[in-house]
C-alpha positions in Angstrom: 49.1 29.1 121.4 52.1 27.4 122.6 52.8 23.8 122.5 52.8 22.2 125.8 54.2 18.6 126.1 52.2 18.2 129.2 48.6 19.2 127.5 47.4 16.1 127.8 44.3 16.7 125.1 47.0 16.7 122.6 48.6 13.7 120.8 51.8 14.3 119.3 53.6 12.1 116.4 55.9 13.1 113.7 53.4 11.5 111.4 52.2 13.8 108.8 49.8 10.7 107.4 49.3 8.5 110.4 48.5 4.4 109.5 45.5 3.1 111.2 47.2 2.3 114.5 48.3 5.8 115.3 44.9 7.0 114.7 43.6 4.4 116.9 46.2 5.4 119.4 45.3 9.2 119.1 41.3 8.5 119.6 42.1 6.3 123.0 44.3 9.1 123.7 41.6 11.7 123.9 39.0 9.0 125.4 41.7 9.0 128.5 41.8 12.7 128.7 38.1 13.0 128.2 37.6 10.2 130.9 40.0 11.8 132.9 38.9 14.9 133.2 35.4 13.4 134.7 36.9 11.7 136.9 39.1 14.5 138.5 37.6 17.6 137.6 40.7 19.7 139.8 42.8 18.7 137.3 41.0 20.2 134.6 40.6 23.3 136.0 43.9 23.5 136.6 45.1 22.7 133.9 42.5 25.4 132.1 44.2 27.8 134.0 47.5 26.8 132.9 46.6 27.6 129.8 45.6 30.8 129.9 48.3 31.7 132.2 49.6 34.4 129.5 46.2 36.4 129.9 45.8 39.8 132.1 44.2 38.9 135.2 41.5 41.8 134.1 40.6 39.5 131.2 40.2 36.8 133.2 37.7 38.6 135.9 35.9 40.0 132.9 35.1 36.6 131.2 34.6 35.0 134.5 31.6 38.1 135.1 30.0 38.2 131.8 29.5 33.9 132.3 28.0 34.9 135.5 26.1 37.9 134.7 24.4 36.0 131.2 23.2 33.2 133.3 21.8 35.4 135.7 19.8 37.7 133.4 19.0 34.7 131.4 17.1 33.2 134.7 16.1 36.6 135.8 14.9 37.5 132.2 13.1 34.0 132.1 11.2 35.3 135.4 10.4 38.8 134.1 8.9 37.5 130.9 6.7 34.8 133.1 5.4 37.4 135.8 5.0 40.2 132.6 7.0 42.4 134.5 8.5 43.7 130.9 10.3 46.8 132.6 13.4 45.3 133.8 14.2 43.5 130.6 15.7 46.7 128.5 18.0 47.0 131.7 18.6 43.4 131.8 19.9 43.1 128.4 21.2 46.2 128.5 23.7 45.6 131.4 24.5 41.9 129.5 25.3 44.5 126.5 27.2 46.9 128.4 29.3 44.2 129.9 30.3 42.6 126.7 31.5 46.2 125.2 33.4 47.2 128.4 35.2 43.3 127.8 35.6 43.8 124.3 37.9 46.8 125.1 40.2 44.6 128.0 40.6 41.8 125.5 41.9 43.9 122.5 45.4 43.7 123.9 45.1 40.9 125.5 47.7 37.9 124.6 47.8 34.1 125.3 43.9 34.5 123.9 44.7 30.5 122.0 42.3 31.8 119.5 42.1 33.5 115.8 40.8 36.9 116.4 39.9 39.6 115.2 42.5 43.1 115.7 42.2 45.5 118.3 40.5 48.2 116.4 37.4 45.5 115.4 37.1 44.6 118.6 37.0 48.3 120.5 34.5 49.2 117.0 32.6 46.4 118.4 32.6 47.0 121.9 31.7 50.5 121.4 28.7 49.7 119.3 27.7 46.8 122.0 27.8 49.8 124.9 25.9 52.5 122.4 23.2 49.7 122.0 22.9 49.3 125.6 22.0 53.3 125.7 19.9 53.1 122.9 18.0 50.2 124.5 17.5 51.6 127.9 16.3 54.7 126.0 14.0 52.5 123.9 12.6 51.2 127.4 11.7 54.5 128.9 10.4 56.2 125.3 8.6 53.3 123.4 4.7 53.2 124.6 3.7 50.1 126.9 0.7 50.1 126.4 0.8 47.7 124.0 3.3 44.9 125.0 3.3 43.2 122.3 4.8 46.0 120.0 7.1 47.2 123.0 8.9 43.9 123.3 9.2 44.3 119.3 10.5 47.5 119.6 12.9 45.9 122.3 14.0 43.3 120.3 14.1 44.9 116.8 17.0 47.5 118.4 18.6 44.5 120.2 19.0 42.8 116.4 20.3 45.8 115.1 23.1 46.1 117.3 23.7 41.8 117.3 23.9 42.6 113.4 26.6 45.9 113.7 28.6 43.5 116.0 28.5 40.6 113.2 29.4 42.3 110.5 32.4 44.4 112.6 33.6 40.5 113.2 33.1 38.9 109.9 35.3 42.1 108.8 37.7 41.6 111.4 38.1 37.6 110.5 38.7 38.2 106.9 40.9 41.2 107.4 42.8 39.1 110.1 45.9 37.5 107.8 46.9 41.3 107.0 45.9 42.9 110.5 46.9 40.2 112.9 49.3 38.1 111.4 51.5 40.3 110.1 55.0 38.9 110.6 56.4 36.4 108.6 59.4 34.0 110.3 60.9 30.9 109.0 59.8 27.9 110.6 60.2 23.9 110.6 57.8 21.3 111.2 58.7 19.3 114.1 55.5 16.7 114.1 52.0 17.2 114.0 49.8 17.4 117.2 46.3 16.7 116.8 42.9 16.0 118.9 39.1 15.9 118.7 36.5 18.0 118.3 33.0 17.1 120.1 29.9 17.8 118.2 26.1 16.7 117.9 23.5 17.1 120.6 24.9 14.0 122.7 28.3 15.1 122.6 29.1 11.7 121.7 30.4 12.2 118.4 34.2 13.2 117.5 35.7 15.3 114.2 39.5 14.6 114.2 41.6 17.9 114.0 45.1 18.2 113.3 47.9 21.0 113.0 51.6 20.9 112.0 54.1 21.7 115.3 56.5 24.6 114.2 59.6 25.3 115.8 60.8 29.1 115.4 62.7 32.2 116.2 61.2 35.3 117.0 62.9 38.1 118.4 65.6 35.6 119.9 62.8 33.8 121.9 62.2 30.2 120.7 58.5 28.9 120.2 56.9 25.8 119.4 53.2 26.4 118.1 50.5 25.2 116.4 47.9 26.6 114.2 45.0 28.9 115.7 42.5 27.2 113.9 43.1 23.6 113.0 43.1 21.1 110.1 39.8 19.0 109.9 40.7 15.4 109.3 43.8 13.4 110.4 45.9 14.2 107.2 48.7 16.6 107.2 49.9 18.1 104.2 53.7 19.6 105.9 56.3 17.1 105.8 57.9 16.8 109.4 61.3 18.6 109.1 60.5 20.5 106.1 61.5 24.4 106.4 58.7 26.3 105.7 57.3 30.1 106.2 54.6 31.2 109.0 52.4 34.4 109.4 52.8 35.0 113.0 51.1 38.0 115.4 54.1 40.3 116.5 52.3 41.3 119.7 51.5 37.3 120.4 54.3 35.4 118.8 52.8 32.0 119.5 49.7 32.4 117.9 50.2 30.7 114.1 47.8 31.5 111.3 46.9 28.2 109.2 44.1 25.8 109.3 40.5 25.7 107.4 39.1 29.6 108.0 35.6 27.8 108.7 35.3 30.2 111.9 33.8 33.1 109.9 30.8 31.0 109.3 28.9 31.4 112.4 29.0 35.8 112.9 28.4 35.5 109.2 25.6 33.5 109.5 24.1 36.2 112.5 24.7 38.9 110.3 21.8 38.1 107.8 20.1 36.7 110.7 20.4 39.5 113.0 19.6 42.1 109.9 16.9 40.0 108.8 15.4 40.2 112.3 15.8 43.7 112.2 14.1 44.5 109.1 10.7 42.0 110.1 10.5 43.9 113.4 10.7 46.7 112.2 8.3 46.5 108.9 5.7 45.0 112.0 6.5 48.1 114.1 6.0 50.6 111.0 2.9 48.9 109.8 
């Protein structure tokens, strides 16, 4: 995640606590780039490519496939379920499945990723459980009567849970785990400013969470870097003073990527692993009984 001068989402200062005007300043600034970006969409995309420059071209195909193949089987899924032709959905999901385990494997050593991750070893656990559930639900598709659709969709969808939990709770692991099995260096760094932005949220879109995140400035390896945290500070606050000295966990094999900020991430898998299991269980007490 390194600092770009010319990302213009960002808005830099040397403020750790900005007054009222610079916070004014930084929400018009993101209002421009938001307004900008509708209004020259090219741009954008370029400058979404720029960004993830650092990432394997294989990465990039992969992402750009599994976005195309979930709408896709989302549409074609949608069609299947209102003509009842239930056949094609175990290989529907199946190939969505397989898909997301084969990516799994091409991210783990992928860099430039400008996000806190799990390590490699959750990720290829994960993708190999995503491509054994594929299997398992192509199998469930051919052995699982039909006579009954009700129950075979269950059956379906109670294996498809299981394996949505096993892939949860690999991540939650893999996020808490992630300060000792990511971030494992340790450099000395100083704050040079803060950079901060907006988060959209609510159904409109229309509402803004300020986020911030100290800029370091640091050595690694003899290679300078300026970054920012992988996961930002909510609020506009900062709590580094610019041009203190201070010590960063960095990732060796992705030197740019900084872990700070509020680990709120590990909310969302955790909430689909009780989901998921929960899921799981209901089906599968309906199936039994």
């Amino acid at each position: 995640m390194k600092y770009d001068p010319e990302d213009k989402e960002l808005f830099f200062s040397t403020s750790m606590i900005p007054d009222k005007e610079e916070t004014n300043a930084s929400l018009e600034h993101f209002e421009d780039y938001r307004l900008e970006c509708f209004k020259n969409t090219g741009s954008w995309i370029k400058q979404q490519v720029k960004g993830s420059a650092e990432i394997g071209m294989g990465a990039k195909i992969m992402g750009s496939v599994i976005g195309i193949s979930l709408f896709v089987g989302i549409m074609f899924g949608m069609a299947c379920i209102i003509k009842k032709s239930y056949d094609y959905i175990p290989w529907i999901i199946g190939i969505i499945l397989l898909e997301l385990g084969i990516s799994a494997f091409v991210y783990a050593d992928a860099t430039g990723l400008n996000a806190y991750t799990e390590s490699a070893l959750c990720m290829r656990i994960g993708g190999v459980i995503s491509i054994a559930g594929a299997a398992g639900l192509v199998v469930v598709g051919y052995v699982y009567p039909k006579e009954i659709k009700a129950y075979y969709l269950m059956a379906l969808f109670c294996e498809l849970a299981f394996v949505v939990f096993l892939r949860s709770l690999v991540k939650v692991i893999g996020f808490v785990m992630a300060p000792k099995s990511v971030y494992k260096e340790e450099v000395q760094a100083t704050c040079i400013g803060y950079v901060r932005t907006y988060q959209l949220y609510g159904e409109d879109g229309g509402n803004y969470l300020p986020v911030n995140s100290p800029l370091f400035e640091y050595y690694f390896e003899g290679s300078k870097y300026q970054s920012y945290y992988d996961l930002w500070d909510n609020g506009t606050d900062g709590k580094i003073e610019t041009g203190s000295a201070c010590k960063i966990k960095i990732a060796p094999n992705d030197p740019s990527r900084v872990l700070g900020g509020k680990n709120t991430i590990i909310s969302a898998p955790l909430t689909m692993t009780f989901l998921s299991f929960a899921a799981f269980v209901m089906l599968l007490v309906l199936l039994i009984v």
